[in-house]
LOMAR-410897 format. One line per 8 residues: number of its first residue (from 0); for each residue x, y negated, z of C-alpha. Coordinates in nm, 3 decimals, m for minus. Layout:
NUM	X:Y:Z | ... $
//
This chain:
0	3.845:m2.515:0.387 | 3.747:m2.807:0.577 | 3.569:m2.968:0.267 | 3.382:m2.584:0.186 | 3.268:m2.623:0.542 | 3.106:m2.962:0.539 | 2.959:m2.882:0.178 | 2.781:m2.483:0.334 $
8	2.494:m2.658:0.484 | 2.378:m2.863:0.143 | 2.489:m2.561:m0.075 | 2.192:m2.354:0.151 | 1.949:m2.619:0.137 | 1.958:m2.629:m0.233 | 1.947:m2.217:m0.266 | 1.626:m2.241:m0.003 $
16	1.470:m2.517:m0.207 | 1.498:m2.263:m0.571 | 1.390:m1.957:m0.385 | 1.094:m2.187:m0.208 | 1.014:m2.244:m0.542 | 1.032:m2.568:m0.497 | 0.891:m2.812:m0.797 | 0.875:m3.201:m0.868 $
24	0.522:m3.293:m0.804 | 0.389:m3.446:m1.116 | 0.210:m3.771:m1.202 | m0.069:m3.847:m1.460 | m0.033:m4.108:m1.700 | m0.094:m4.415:m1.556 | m0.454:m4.563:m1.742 | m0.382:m4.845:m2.015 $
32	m0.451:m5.152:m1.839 | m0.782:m5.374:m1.880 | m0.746:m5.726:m2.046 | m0.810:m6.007:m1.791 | m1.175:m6.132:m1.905 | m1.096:m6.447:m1.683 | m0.958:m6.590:m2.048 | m0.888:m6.451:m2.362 $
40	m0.573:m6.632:m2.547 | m0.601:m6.561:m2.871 | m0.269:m6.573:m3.111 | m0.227:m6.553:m3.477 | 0.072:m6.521:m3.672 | m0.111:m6.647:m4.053 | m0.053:m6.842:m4.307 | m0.331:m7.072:m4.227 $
48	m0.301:m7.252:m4.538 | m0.367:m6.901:m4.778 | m0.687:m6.920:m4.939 | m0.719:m6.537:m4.880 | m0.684:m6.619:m4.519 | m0.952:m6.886:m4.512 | m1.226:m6.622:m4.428 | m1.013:m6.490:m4.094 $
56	m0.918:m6.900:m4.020 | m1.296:m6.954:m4.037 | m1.344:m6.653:m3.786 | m1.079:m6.745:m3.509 | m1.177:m7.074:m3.458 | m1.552:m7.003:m3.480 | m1.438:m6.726:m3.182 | m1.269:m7.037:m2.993 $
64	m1.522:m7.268:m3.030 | m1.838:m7.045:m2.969 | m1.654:m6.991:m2.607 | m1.432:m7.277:m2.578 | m1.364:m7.200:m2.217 | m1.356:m6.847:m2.204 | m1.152:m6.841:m2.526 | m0.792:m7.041:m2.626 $
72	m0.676:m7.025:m2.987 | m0.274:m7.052:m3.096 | m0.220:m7.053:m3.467 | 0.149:m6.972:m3.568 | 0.189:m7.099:m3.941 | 0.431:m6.832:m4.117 | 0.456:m7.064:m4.435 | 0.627:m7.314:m4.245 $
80	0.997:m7.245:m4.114 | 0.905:m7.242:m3.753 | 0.630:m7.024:m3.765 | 0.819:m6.812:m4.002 | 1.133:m6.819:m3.719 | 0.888:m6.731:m3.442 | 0.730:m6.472:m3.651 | 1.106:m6.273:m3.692 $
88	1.171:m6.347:m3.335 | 0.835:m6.116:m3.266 | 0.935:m5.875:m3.446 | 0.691:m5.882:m3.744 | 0.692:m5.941:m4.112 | 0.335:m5.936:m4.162 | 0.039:m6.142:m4.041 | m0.093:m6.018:m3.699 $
96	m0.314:m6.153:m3.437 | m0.271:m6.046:m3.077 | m0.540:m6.068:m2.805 | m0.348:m6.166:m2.455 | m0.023:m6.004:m2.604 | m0.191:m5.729:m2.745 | m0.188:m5.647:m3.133 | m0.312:m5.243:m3.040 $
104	m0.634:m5.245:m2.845 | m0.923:m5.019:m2.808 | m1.285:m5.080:m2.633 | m1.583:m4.846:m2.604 | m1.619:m4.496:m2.458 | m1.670:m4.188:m2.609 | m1.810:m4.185:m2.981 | m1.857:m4.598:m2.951 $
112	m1.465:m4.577:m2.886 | m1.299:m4.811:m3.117 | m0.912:m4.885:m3.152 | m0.759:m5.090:m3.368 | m0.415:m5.287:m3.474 | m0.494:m5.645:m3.597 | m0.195:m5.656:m3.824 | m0.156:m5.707:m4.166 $
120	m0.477:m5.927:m4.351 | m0.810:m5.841:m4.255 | m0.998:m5.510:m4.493 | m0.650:m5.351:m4.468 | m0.671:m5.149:m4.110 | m0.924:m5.440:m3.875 | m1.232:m5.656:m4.023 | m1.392:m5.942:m3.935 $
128	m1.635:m5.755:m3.724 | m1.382:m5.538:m3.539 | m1.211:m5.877:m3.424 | m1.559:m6.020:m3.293 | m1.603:m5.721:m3.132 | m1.272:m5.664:m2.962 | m1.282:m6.065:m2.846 | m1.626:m5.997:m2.711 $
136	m1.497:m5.688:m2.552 | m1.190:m5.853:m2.423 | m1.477:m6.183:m2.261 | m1.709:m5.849:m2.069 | m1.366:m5.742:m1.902 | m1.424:m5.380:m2.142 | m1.075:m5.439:m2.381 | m0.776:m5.260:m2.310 $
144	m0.399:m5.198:m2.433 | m0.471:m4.878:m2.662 | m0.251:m4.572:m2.470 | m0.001:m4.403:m2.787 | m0.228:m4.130:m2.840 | m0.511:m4.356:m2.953 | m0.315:m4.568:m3.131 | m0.151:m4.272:m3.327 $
152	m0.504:m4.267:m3.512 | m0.514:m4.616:m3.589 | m0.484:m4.573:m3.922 | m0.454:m4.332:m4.248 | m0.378:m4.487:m4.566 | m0.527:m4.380:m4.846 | m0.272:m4.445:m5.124 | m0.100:m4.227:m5.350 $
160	0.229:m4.290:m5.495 | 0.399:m4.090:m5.800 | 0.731:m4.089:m6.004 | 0.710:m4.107:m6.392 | 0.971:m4.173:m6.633 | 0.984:m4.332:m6.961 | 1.220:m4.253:m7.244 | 1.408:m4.467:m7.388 $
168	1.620:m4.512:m7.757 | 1.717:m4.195:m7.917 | 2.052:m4.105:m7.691 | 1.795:m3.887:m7.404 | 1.827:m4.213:m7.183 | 1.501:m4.260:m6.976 | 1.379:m4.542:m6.698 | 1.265:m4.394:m6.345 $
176	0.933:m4.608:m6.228 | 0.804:m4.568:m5.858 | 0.464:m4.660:m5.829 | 0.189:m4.708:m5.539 | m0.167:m4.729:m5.628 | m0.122:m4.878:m5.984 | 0.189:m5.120:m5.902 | 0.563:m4.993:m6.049 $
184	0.697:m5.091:m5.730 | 1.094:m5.007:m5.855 | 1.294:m4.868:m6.147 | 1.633:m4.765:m6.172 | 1.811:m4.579:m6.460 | 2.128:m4.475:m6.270 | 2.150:m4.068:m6.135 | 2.249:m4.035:m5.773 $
192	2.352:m3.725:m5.572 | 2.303:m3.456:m5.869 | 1.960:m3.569:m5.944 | 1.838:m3.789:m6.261 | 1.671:m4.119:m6.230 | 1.336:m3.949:m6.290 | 1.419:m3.661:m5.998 | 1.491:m4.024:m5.738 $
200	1.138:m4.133:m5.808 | 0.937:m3.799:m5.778 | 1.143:m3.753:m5.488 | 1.054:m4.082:m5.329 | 0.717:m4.036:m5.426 | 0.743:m3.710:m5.207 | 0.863:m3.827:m4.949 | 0.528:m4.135:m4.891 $
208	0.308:m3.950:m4.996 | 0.396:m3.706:m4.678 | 0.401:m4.022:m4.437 | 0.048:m4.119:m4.632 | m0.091:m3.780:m4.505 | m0.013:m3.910:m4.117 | m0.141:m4.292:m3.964 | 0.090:m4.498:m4.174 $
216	0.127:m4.881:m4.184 | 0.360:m5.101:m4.403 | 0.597:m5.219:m4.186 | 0.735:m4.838:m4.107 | 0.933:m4.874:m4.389 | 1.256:m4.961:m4.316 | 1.643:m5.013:m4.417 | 1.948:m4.796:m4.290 $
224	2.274:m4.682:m4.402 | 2.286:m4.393:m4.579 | 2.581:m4.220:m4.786 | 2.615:m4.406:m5.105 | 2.416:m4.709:m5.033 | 2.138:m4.861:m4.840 | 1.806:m4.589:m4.794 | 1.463:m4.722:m4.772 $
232	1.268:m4.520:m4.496 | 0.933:m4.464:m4.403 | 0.933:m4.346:m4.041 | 1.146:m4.029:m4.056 | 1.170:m4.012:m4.411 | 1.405:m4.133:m4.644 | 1.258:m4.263:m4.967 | 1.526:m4.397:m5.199 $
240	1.882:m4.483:m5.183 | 2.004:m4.826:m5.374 | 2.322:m4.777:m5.489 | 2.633:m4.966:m5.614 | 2.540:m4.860:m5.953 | 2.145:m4.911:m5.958 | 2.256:m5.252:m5.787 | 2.510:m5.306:m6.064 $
248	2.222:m5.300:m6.310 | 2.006:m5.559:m6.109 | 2.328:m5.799:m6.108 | 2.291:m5.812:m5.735 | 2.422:m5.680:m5.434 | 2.280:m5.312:m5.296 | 2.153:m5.511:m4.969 | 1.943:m5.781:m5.153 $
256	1.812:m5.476:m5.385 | 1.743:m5.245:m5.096 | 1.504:m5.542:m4.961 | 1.356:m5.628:m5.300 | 1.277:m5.235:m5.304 | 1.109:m5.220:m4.958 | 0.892:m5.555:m4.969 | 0.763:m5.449:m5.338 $
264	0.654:m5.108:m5.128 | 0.537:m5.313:m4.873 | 0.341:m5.540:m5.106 | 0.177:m5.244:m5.315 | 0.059:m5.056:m4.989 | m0.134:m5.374:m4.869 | m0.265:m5.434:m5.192 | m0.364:m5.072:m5.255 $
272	m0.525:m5.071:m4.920 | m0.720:m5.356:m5.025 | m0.892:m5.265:m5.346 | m0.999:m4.925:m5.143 | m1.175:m5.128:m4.854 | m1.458:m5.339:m4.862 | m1.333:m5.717:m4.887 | m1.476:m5.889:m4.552 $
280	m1.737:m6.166:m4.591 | m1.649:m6.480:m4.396 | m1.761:m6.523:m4.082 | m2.045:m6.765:m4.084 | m2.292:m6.674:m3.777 | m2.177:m6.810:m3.406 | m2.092:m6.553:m3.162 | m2.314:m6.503:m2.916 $
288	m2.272:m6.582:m2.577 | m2.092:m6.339:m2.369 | m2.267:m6.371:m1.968 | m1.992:m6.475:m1.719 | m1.873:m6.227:m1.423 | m2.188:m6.273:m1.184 | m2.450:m6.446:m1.427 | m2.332:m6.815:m1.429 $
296	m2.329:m6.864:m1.804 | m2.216:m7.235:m1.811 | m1.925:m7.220:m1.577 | m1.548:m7.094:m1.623 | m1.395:m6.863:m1.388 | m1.188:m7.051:m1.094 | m0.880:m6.908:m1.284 | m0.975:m7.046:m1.642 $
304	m0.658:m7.280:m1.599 | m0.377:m7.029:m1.527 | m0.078:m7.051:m1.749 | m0.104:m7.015:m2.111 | 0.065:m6.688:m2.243 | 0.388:m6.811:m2.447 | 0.413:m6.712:m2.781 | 0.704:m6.559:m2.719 $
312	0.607:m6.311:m2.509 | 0.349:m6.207:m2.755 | 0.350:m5.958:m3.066 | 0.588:m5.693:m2.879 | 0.289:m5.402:m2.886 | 0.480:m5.101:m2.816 | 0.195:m4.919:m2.978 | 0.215:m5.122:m3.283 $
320	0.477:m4.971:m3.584 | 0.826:m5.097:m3.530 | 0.888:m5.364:m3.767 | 1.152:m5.281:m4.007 | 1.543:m5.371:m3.970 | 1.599:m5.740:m4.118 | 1.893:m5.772:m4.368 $
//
């Protein structure tokens, strides 16, 4: 009783509060914050030895040097073991370049409004011109971290995929080929869960070419468990399950066959990508120069020495697509 009559006066509170109507006040989204112009550190996870990467090389440290103290350049070299050790510890298995931190970022307003994610090589979702513009941007104090419903529009790919099958001897056996663009990206002979070898491909080629119809990048796909092997996903879809058997075939184990599987995907979806877009030309002009907060052209900010942004810290856009599970 004695309990009851301590507890009467919070029971009433609470009944006056519901019949008050009372509601938790609500709070707009807070607005994606503005990228210091003070200095823009520039990091790029590239193989900066890859002739196809000359043309972006040529671009970042023409950015750096038209601006040298406005603008600080870190090159990560994935081709060598550390680079390729800093580039897992980010997060990423694909190139990517990150303005202060920032691999997502949009600039503009209205129908100028651009937003882009600098990862993967340059004509697949960025070009040359959107990174001049976004460092520019980033030098006028006018960048920003792209909020999620910008960078849900980032990107669609235009790639199809398809299943086909090829017959083979005279005993009804037949091969399964998954293929993206015009790349057989897999092929297995082995049914699984009441479906033919043939069925596994259309169905995986089902199951992209629905992620295809939404903003989809390559490192979506993804490895998980699944029941009778390891399943290759793209976001919420599962593609294709390697199995003991189809990994019995390969003479390998299901793991190292469900990675073979996803990088091929991986592989033909950048390449696909390419041979759709426009290859960018090498960047060849100096930037111009971007006017300094209050008109003094040939000074740095007081600031320009603060602490250089680890690299570390950098490549962890929460807007960007999670990079896929590492087996």
């Amino acid at each position: 009783m004695r309990a009851l009559y301590y507890l009467a006066p919070i029971l009433l509170l609470a009944l006056a509060a519901i019949g008050g109507g009372c509601r938790r006040e609500t709070h707009p989204d807070p607005e994606p914050p503005v990228i210091s112009e003070s200095r823009v550190d520039l990091f790029a996870y590239i193989d900066a030895n890859s002739p196809c990467q000359s043309g972006t090389m040529q671009l970042l440290r023409e950015l750096e040097s038209a601006a040298a103290e406005r603008v600080r350049l870190t090159v990560m070299d994935i081709s060598t073991p550390e680079g390729a050790q800093l580039q897992a510890d980010a997060g990423l298995d694909a190139m990517a370049i990150a303005i202060d931190g920032m691999t997502t970022v949009s600039w503009g307003e209205g129908d100028a409004q651009r937003t882009v994610s600098f990862i993967h090589p340059a004509g697949f979702a960025w070009t040359h011109d959107d990174l001049r513009a976004a460092v520019h941007a980033a030098m006028a104090g006018k960048l920003r971290r792209a909020n999620p419903a910008e960078a849900q529009g980032v990107r669609l790919l235009n790639v199809k995929a398809r299943g086909q099958s090829i017959r083979t001897g005279s005993n009804g056996g037949e091969i399964g080929q998954l293929v993206i663009g015009e790349r057989i990206v897999l092929e297995i002979t082995a049914a699984h869960d009441e479906r033919t070898a043939a069925q596994r491909v259309s169905s995986a080629a089902d199951a992209l070419n629905r992620m295809f119809a939404k903003p989809f990048t390559p490192n979506q796909l993804a490895l998980e468990d699944a029941e009778g092997g390891i399943a290759v996903i793209a976001g919420e879809e599962q593609v294709i399950v390697a199995t003991k058997q189809d990994a019995r075939v390969e003479e390998i184990s299901v793991e190292a066959l469900a990675g073979q599987w996803r990088r091929e995907m991986q592989e033909a979806l950048v390449e696909a990508a390419l041979q759709r877009s426009p290859q960018p030309a090498p960047a060849v002009v100096p930037a111009p120069a971007v006017p300094l907060p209050g008109g003094a052209e040939d000074e740095a900010p007081e600031n320009a020495e603060e602490p250089a942004v680890r690299p570390d810290e950098l490549l962890r856009d929460p807007l960007a697509p999670p990079a896929p599970l590492s087996r």
